[in-house]
N, C-alpha and C positions, 0 to 999 in steps of 0.2 A: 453564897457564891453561885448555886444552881439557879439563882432566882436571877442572877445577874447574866451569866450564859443565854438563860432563854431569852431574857429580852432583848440582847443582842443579838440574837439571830434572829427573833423576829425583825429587829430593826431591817435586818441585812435582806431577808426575805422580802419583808416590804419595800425597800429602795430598788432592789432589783426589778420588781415587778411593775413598779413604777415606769420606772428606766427603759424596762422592755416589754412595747407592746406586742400584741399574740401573733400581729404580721409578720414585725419584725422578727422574735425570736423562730417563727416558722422557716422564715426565709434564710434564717443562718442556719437552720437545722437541714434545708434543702439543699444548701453550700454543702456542707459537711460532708453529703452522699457526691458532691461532684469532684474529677481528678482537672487540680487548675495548672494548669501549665505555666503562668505566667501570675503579674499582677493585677487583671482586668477587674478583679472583684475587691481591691485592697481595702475600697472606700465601704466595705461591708462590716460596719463593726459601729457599736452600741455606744455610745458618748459616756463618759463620766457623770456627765450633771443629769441633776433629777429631769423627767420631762411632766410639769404640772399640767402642760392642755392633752388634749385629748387627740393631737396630730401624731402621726406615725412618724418612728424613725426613717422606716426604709423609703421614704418617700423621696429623700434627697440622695438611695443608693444610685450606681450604676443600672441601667434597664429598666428600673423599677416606674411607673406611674402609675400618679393618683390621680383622687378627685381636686377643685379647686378648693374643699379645705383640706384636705391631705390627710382626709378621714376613712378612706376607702382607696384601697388598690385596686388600680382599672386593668393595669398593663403591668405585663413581665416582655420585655426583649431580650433574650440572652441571644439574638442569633449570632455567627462569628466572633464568637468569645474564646475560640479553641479549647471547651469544654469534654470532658468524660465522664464516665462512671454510670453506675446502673441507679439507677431511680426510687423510690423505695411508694412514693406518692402517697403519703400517711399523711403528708404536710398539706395536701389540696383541698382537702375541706375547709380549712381557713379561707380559702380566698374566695366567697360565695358572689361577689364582687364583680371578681377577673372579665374582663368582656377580651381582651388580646392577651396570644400567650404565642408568644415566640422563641424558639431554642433550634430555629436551625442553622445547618451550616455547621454542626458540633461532631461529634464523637461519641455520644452517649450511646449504648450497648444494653443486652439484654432485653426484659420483655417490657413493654409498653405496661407503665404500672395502671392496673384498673382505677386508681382512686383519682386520676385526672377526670373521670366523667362524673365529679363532685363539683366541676368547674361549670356550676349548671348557667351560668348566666354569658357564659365565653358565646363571642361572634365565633373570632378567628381562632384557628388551631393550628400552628403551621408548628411542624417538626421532620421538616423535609432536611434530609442529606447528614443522616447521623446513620448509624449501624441498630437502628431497632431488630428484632430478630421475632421469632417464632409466632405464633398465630396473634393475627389483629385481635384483642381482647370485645366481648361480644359486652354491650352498654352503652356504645356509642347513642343511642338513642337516647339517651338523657339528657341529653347537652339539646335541650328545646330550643336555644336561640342563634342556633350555629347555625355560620350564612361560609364561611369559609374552610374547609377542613385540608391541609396539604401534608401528606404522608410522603413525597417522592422523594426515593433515591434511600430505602431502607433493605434492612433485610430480612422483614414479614415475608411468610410463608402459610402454608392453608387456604382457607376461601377468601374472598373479601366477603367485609363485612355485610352481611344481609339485611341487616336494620336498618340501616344507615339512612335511607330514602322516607324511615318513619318521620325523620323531621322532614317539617314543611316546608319550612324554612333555607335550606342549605340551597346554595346557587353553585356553589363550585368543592370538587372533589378531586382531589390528586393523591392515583394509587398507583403512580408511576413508579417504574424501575426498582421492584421487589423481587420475591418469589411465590406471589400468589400463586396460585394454581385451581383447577377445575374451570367448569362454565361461568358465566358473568350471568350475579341473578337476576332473572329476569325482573325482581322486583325493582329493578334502576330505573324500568321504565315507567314508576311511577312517582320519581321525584321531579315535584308538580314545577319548584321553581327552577329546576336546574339550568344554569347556563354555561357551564365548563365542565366535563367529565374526562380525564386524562388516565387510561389503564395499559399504557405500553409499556413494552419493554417486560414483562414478566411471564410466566409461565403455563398463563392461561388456555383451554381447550373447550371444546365443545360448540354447539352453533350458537352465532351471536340473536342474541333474542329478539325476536319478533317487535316485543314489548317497545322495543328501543323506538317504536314507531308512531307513540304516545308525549313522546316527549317534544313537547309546541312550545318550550321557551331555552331551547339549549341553542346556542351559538357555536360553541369551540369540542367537536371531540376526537381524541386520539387513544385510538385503543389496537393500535398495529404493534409488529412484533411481540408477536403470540403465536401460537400455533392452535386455530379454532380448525372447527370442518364443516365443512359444505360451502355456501356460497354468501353473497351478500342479500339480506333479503328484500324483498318488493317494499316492504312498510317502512327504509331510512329515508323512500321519499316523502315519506311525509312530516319529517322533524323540520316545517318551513322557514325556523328561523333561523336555521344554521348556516352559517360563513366560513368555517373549516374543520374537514371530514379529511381524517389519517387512519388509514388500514392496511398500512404498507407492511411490506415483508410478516404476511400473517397465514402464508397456508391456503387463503380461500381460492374457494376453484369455481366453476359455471360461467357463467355469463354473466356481464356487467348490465346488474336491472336499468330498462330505460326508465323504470318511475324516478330515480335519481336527476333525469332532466327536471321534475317539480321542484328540486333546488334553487329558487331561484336567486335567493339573497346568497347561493355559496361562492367565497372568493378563492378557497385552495384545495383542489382534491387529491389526494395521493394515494394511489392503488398500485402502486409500485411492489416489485418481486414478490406476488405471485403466481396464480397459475390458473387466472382467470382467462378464458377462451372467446372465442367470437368476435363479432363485429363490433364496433366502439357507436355506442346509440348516437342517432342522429339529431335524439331529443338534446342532449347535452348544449344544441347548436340556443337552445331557451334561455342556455341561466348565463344569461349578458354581463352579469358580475363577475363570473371568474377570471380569475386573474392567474393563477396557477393550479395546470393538469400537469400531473407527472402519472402516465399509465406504463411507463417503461418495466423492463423485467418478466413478461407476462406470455402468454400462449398467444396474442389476439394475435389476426389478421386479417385481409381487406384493405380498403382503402382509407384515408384519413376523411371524416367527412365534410361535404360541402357543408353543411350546415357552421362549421367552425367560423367560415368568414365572416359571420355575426358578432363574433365572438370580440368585440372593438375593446374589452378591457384586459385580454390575454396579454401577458409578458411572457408566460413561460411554456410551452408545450414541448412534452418527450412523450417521445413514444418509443423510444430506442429499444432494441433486445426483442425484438418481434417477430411476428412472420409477415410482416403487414407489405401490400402490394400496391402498384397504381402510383399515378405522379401526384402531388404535393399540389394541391388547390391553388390557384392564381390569387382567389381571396385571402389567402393567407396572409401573404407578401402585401397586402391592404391595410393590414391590423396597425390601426396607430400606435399601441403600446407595445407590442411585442420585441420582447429580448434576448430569448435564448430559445431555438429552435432545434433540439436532438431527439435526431431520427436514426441513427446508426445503428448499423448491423438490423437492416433487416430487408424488404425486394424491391425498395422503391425504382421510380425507372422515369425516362423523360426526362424533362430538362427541369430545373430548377426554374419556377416563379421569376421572370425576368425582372420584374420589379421590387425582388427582395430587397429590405433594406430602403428602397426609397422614402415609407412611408411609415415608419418607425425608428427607434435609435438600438440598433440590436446591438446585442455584446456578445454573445456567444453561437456559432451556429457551428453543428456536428452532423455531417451528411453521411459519415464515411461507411466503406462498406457496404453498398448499395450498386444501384443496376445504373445512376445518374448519366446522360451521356450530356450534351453541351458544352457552354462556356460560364463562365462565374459571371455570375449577375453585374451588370455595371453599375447598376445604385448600391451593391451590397454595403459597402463602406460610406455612405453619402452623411447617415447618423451623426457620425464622427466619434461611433463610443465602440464600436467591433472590438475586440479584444483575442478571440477564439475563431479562428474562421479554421476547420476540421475537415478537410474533403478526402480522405483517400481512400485508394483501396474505390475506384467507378471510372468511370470512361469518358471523363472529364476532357477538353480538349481547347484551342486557344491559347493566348495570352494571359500575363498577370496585370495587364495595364489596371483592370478595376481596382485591383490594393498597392498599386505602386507607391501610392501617395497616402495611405493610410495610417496616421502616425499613432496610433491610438493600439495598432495590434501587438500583442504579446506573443502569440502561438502560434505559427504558422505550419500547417502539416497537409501536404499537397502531394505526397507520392503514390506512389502504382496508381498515374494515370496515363492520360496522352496529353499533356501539356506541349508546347511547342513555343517559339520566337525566344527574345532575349530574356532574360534573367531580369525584368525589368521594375525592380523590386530599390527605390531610392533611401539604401541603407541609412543616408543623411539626414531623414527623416522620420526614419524607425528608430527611435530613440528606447523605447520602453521592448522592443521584440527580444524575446532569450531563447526561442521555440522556432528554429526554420529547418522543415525539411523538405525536399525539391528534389528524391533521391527518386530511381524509375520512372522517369519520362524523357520528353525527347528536345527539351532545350538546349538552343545555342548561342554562341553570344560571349561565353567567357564568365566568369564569376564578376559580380562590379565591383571595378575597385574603389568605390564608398565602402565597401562592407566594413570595412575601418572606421566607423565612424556611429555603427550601431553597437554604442555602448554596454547595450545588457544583452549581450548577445551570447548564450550560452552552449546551444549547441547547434551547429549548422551540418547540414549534407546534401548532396545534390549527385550520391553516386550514382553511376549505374544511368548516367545521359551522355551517352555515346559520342553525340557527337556537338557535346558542349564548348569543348574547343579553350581556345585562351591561355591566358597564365595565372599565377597566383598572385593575388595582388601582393604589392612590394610591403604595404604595414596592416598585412592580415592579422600577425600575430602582437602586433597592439590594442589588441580587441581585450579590456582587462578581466573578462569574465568569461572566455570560452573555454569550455572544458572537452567538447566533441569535435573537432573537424576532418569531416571525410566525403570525398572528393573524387572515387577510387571507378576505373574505369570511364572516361570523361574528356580521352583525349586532351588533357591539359599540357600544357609544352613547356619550356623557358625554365629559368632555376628555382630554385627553393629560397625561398628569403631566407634572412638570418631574423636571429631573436634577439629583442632588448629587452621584452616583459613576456613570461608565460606563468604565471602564478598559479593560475585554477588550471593550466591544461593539462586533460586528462588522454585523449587518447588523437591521434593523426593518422589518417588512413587516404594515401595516398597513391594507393597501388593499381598497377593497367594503365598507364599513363605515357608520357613520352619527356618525362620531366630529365634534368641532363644538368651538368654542371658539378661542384662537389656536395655535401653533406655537411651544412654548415654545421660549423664547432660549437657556435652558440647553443646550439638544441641543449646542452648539458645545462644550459641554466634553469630547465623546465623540471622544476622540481617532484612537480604534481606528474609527470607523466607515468602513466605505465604500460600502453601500448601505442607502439611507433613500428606501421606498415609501410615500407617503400617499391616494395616486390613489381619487380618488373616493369623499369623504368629504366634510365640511359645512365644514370648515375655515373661517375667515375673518380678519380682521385682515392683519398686513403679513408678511413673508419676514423672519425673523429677521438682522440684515444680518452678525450674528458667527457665521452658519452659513456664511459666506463662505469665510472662512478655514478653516477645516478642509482639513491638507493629505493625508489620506487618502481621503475622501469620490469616489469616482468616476461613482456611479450616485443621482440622488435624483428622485422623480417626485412633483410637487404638482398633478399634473393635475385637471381638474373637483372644484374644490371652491369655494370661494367669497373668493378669497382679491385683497386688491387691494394699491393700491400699486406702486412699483416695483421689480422685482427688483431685486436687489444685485448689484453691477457687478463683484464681484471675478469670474477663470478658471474660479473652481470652479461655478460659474454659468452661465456664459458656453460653458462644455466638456459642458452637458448638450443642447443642442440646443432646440427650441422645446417640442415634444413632453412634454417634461418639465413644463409650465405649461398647456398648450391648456387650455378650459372653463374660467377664471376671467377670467370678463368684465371685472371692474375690473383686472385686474394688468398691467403696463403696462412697457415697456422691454425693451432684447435681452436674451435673443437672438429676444423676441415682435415680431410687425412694426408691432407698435402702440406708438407712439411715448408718455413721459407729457407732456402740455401743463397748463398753471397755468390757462388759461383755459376755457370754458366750450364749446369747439368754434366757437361764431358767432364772426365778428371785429365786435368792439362799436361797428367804425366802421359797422357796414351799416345804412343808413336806407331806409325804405319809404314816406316822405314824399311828398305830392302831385306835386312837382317831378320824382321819381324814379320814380314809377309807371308811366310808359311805358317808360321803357328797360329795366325792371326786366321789365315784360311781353315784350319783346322777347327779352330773355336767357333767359325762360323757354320760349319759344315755340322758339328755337333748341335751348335742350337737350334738350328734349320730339321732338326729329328727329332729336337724335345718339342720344338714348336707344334711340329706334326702331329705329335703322341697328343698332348696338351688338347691342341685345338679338335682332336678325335672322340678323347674322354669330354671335353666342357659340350660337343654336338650331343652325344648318350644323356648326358645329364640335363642338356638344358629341352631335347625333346620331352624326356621324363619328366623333367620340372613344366613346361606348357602343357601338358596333360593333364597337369592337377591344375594348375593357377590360371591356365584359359579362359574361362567362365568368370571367372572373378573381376568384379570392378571397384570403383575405387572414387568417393565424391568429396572433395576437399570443401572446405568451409570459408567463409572469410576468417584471412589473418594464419592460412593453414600452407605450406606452400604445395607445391603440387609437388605431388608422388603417385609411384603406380601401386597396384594392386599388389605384383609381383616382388615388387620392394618391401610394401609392407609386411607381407606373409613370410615372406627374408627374414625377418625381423625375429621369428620363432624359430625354434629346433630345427622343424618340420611343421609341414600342413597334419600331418598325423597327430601328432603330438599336442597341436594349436586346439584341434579338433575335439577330442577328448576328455580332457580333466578337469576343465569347468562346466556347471551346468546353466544354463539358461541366468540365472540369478547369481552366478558370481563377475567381481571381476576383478581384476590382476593388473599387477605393473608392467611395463614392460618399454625397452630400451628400443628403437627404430636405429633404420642403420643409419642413419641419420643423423644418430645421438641424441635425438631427443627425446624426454622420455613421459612415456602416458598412460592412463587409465584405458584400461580395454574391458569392455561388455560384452559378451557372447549374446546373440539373440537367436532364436530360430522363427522360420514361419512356413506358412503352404502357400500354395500359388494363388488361394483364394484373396487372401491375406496382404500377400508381398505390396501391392498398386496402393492400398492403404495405409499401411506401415511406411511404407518410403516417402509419400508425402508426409507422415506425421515426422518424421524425422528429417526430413528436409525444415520442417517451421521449427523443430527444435533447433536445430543447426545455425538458424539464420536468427534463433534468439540471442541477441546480446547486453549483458544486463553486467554491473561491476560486482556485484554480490552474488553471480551465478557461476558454476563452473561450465566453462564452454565445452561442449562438441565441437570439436577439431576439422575430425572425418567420419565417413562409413566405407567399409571393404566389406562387400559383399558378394554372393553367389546367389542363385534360384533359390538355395533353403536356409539362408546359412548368413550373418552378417556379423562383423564385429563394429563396436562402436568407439573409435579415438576420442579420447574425452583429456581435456588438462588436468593435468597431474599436477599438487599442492603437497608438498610435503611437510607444512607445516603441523599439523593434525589436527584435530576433531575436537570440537568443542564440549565433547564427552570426555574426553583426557584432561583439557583445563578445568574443567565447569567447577572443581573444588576448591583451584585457585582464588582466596578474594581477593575483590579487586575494587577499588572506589565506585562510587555511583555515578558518576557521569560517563565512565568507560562502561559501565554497565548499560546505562542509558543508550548511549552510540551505539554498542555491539545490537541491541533489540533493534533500535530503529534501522540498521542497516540490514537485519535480519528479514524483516519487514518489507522494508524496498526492494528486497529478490521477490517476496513470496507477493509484494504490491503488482511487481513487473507481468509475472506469472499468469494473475488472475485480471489483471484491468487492460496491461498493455499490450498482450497478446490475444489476438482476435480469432475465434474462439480462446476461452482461457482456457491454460494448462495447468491442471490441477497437477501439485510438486506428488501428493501419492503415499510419498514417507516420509515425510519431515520427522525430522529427531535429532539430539543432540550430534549424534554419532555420524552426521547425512551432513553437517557444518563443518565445512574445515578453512581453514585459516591461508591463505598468504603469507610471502614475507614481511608485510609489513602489518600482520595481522587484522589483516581486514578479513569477514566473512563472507564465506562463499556456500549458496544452497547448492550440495550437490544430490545426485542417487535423484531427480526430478523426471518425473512424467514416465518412471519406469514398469509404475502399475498402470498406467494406459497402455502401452508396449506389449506388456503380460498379457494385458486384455485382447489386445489385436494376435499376439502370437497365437492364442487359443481359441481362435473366433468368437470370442464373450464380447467384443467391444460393439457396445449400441450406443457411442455417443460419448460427449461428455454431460456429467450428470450433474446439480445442483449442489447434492450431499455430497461430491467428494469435493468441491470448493470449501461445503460446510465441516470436513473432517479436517480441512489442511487447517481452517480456524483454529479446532478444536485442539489440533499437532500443536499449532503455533502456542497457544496458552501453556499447553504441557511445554513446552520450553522456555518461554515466561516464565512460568513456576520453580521451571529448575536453578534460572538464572537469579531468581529475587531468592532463592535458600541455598546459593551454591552447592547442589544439587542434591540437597538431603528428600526432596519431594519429585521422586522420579515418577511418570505415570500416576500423577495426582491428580487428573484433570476431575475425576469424579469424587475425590476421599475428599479434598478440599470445602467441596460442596455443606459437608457433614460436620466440620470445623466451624466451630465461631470466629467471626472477621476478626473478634478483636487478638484470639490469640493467634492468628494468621498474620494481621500485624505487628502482634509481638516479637513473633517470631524472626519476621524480615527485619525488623528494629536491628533485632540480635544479633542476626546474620550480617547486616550490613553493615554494622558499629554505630547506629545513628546516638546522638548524645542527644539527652533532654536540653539541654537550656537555650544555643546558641540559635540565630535566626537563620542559619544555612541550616542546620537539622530539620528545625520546624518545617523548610521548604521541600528536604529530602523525605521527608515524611510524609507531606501531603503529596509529591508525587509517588512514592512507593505505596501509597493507601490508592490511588485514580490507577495508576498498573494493576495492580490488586483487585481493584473493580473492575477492569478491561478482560484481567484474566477470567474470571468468574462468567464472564459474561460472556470470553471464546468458547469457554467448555458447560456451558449451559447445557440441560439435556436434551431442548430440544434443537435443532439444528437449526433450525428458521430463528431462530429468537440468535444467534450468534453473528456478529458487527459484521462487517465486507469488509475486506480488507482497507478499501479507501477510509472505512470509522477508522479502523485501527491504526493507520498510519497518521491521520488527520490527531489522533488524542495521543500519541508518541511523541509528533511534533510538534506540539502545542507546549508540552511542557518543559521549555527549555529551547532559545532559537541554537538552530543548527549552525555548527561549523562549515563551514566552505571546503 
């Protein structure tokens, strides 16, 4: 019977091994260590019947190839398998074979097992975009016939690998988007074939080596966003065969070497944000290939050089964010390819290139912010491909006739200049514009009425042109995608249209005007609205009472017009304060103190009858003494009250109505009282007599100070953004100022932040979060760094939309105590780093408070886990899957705000660019 046992399992023994060859069963023992999420690997399994030749199973698996007789494994592809698990690499010496080994796009965790450098005959190595973690394992030098090695998008940490360059072999290397750290060895400079080198995005310091000046067959390198020190060296001019050189946002400071003009085969160079100084070399005018400079972000100044008009394969030159001086080269406007010309914010002057655009097909030009005077070029638009035409903020002057006809542009943004003549802008033809602003200049003419008929027209304004004149066209508000229209101050006359369609509109400002007739009823169909200005306009007739209900509507001002009746009694009314009505003498009911009565004011029983003539004289003889007393004591009181409140003045904002000084300060106990119990950093509620009610800021300053402070607080005032809380007003004195700020009573995002709540509402709340702190730092010229962001600094609306408030109040601090020298880089790079720490709190409903650094020290994978957990995500279904790969790219965005070094941390435009990507936005 024993005899018989063993030869049965010999049999069993032998058929198995038969069955499965050593590739095979290696590669299912390799399965084993992986977490499969799905079925992609099903067809991984050992057939029943014997296999008598000598060809491998795994040959006809998923990924797997072989040779042409399917005797030898050449190739593993596992990339986008939605694979995990840590590695074990016991099974790699099997495969002596492998020339391609591909796993990325995965999940795999843990450390890079050593025994894949047994893979001695592999080209390719790609294991980019899985979560590898702690030090590059040191071996890499065995793999003698590696031509390809791509590690991007891991979470290595320690040096890079030093060996690496022993092969001779290797052409391209990507140690992108890790957490390398220290210097880059100089030993790179001796990888003899190198043609691709990619080390951004990680945590690297030190100077970039000299070495790098050895390498005569490299093409492509990017090794920006780092934080290195010193400058760029003299010797990258000598890497001649290179076509694109990235060093952006990396720290380096000195002078941009001109040996960099012996470039001459490069097509894109990017020295973007940093803190490189001096004149931009004239050699540059040599390397006739380039196609794309982007020197923007940077210390330079001077003039652009003439040498650039050489430049006939340029598309893209910035140089924006500078100090740079002098008019804009005639050659320029020559270049047959060129398409995107940003020069903003920085001293240019003169007139723009009159021939811009004739001799090229531009798409984008950004002037704005500069010294320009003239007129817009008449060929600008001639391309037929403009898209961006950006001028304000210069001394611009003339007509729009060059872009009247320009059907191609998207953006138009043209204010704080001296524009003049008609508005002569053929809406009928702007098909594709969403982008028009026309607001501070000095156009006339009337708005056209085509503007009906530019269908993607999202937000339009032209305030603040005095004497523009006109009316509103009759089907403005058939425009099905405007969300802005303001129009305010601009001498506009004639009625208000009515509405058939307002779907996206978001806010109308229509106020300083001469507009007249009633307050059409329709407005209530605008569902999307939440601020409607009509303040001081001719207005008359009643309050439309189905403007009541609108439950978005937060802000509306019918001040000084002529408008009677009684307000309409609904919240939405009632939550705008008095303020909101003042100057319409007939209008009557709260939240106004003027009560509406049916009768005529007299009470109809009072008779003046002979009988009653005495006592009537009596009554009046008495009031005529209380009147006296009265108007005796309010002279005592109100000389007393100008004695304190005299000095004080009082700067209303848009959308704010006008009040005095004296009124506001009414508002408290007393000036005594007002004065004392907060200090500099608090601020309080508080009710105007006006009823409406606001956030107030105490601030102080010294005389040195104040000319400063009042300007910064005038551009805060005139910020308006949907996700920000507004500055209302300023009531101030020579030392002394309070700040009206809108009041949300919904509260702070620290109060919900433990509520869960689905992922897409989570999603929206970020991205909206984002568009305040996007507005802050891009769309604000200088940008205003918000200072505190935190959960606690977020508060809500009624319809629970986010608002950044407590913004730009550590600049304020800074000016009140003479510390302010500017605004600085790092506190742009802190509001990043703020921004992640509320990221963090919102993906663990707020169990990771001021994590922005502990994170760092956590492995990704139980950092995902955890958000899994938090969020409720379920393994199986194909929306998880999706909510998963976006809460792992958040996950990476965050890590990547609160990085330790501040340079290596996204701009806001990364971060909002990779919020919106994941998921298209709602309207």
């Amino acid at each position: 019977m024993e005899i018989l046992h063993c030869f049965l399992l010999f049999v069993f023994i032998f058929s198995v091994s038969d069955a499965a060859d050593p590739f095979s069963e290696a590669l299912l023992s390799l399965k084993s260590e992986f977490v499969v999420q799905s079925d992609v690997l099903s067809d991984w399994v050992i057939p029943q019947e014997q296999n008598p030749s000598a060809k491998i199973h795994a040959c006809s698996w998923t990924g797997v190839q072989c040779d042409q007789n399917s005797t030898k494994v050449t190739g593993l592809d596992l990339s986008l398998k939605n694979l995990g698990g840590v590695l074990s690499g016991n099974q790699f010496n099997q495969f002596v074979d492998l020339i391609d080994f591909n796993i990325s796009h995965n999940s795999f965790s843990g450390k890079l097992p050593v025994g894949i450098f047994n893979l001695t005959s592999l080209r390719t190595m790609d294991i980019s975009r899985n979560n590898f973690s702690s030090v590059f394992p040191i071996g890499i030098s065995n793999l003698h016939n590696l031509v390809v090695l791509d590690a991007f998008s891991n979470s290595f940490s320690g040096s890079l690998p030093p060996d690496v360059c022993e092969i001779a072999s290797v052409k391209v290397l990507n140690f992108a988007g890790s957490y390398f750290s220290g210097p880059i060895p100089g030993k790179y400079g001796s990888c003899k074939n190198l043609e691709f080198l990619h080390l951004a995005g990680n945590l690297l310091s030190g100077y970039l080596p000299i070495e790098f000046g050895q390498l005569k067959t490299i093409t492509h390198m990017e090794i920006g966003y780092n934080s290195y020190q010193g400058s760029i060296p003299w010797q990258f001019g000598n890497m001649s065969e290179l076509r694109y050189l990235d060093i952006a946002q990396a720290n380096l400071s000195g002078l941009i070497p001109k040996e960099l003009g012996n470039l001459t085969k490069l097509g894109s160079l990017f020295l973007f944000k940093n803190n490189l100084s001096g004149l931009i070399p004239v050699e540059f005018g040599r390397i006739l290939t380039l196609a794309s400079l982007d020197l923007s972000d940077n210390l330079l100044f001077g003039p652009i050089p003439e040498s650039f008009s050489d430049l006939k394969n340029l598309k893209l030159l910035s140089v924006m964010y500078n100090d740079m001086n002098g008019s804009v080269p005639e050659g320029i406007a020559k270049l047959p390819n060129l398409e995107a010309l940003l020069i903003w914010d920085n001293f240019f002057s003169g007139t723009l290139p009159q021939e811009l655009g004739k001799h090229s097909k531009l798409k984008w030009v950004d002037v704005s912010t500069n010294d320009f005077v003239g007129v817009i070029p008449p060929d600008i638009c001639s391309g037929g491909e403009l898209t961006k035409l950006i001028l304000f903020s210069n001394y611009f002057s003339g007509g729009l006739s060059p872009i009247s006809n320009c059907t191609s542009l998207v953006r138009i943004r043209l204010e704080d200049n001296s524009f003049s003549g008609d508005l002569s802008l053929n809406f009928n033809m702007l098909r594709d514009v969403s982008y028009v602003d026309l607001s501070m200049n000095r156009f006339t003419g009337g708005i056209p009425s085509l503007i009906f008929q530019a269908s993607s027209l999202e937000y339009f304004s032209v305030s603040n042109n005095p004497d523009l004149g006109g009316i509103i066209p009759e089907k403005t508000w058939s425009l099905p995608k405007i969300q802005n229209f303001s129009a305010s101050s601009c001498n506009i006359s004639g009625n208000f249209p009515g509405f058939k369609f307002c779907k996206s509109l978001f806010l109308i400002e229509l106020s300083k005007n001469h507009l007249s007739g009633t307050v059409p009823e329709s407005l209530s169909i605008c569902e999307s609205l939440e601020m409607l200005n009509l303040a001081e306009n001719n207005f008359s007739g009643e309050i439309p009472m189905k403007l009541g209900s609108s439950t978005k509507l937060r802000y509306l001002n019918f001040s000084y017009n002529d408008l009677s009746g009684s307000i309409p009694t609904e919240n939405t009314f009632r939550s705008m304060g008095s303020s909101s009505f003042l100057g319409n003498p007939n209008l009557c009911g709260a939240p106004l103190e003027r009560s509406c009565r049916r009768g005529s004011g007299i009470s109809d029983g009072m008779e003046l009858g002979s009988r009653k003539t005495q006592k009537v004289a009596w009554v009046l003889v008495l009031c005529a003494v209380v009147a006296i007393l009265l108007v005796s004591l309010f002279g005592i009181f109100y000389y007393r009250r100008q004695n304190v409140t005299r000095h004080w003045k009082m700067v209303s904002f848009d959308g704010f109505p006008e009040i005095t000084a004296a009124e506001v300060l009414k508002s408290f106990d007393s000036i005594e009282a007002v004065e004392t119990p907060y200090s500099s950093n608090s601020v309080c509620k508080a009710v105007l007599l006006t009823g409406m009610t606001v956030a107030v800021r105490k601030i102080e300053w010294g005389t040195k100070s104040s000319n400063l402070l009042m300007e910064f607080i005038n551009r805060i005032g005139n910020a308006r953004h949907k996700n920000l809380i507004r500055l209302l007003g300023f009531c101030y004195n020579k030392n002394l100022g309070y700040m009206l700020l809108e009041y949300l009573p919904n509260g702070t995002l620290e109060e919900k932040i433990g509520r869960k709540c689905d992922w897409d509402s989570k999603h929206r709340l970020m991205v909206n979060i984002a568009k305040g702190l996007y507005f802050l730092h891009h769309d604000c010229r200088p940008s205003i760094p918000h200072g505190s962001l935190k959960t606690s600094n977020i508060v809500f609306d009624e319809n629970m939309e986010p608002h950044l408030a407590e913004f730009a109040f550590k600049t304020i601090s800074a000016m009140e105590t003479g510390e302010y020298s500017g605004i600085m880089e790092h506190e742009l790079n802190d509001d990043i780093f703020a921004l992640g720490e509320v990221f963090l709190e919102i993906l663990t409903n707020g169990r990771r408070k001021n994590g922005g650094v502990s994170i760092h020290r956590t492995p990704k994978e139980v950092l995902l886990n955890e958000m899994h957990n938090e969020n409720e995500v379920a393994a199986a279904s194909s929306s998880s899957k999706s909510i998963k790969e976006e809460i792992k790219l958040v996950l990476e965005l965050v890590l990547r705000c609160t990085t330790s070094k501040p340079s290596d941390r996204p701009s806001m435009e990364d971060v909002l660019r990779i919020l919106s990507g994941l998921k298209p936005q709602k309207k």
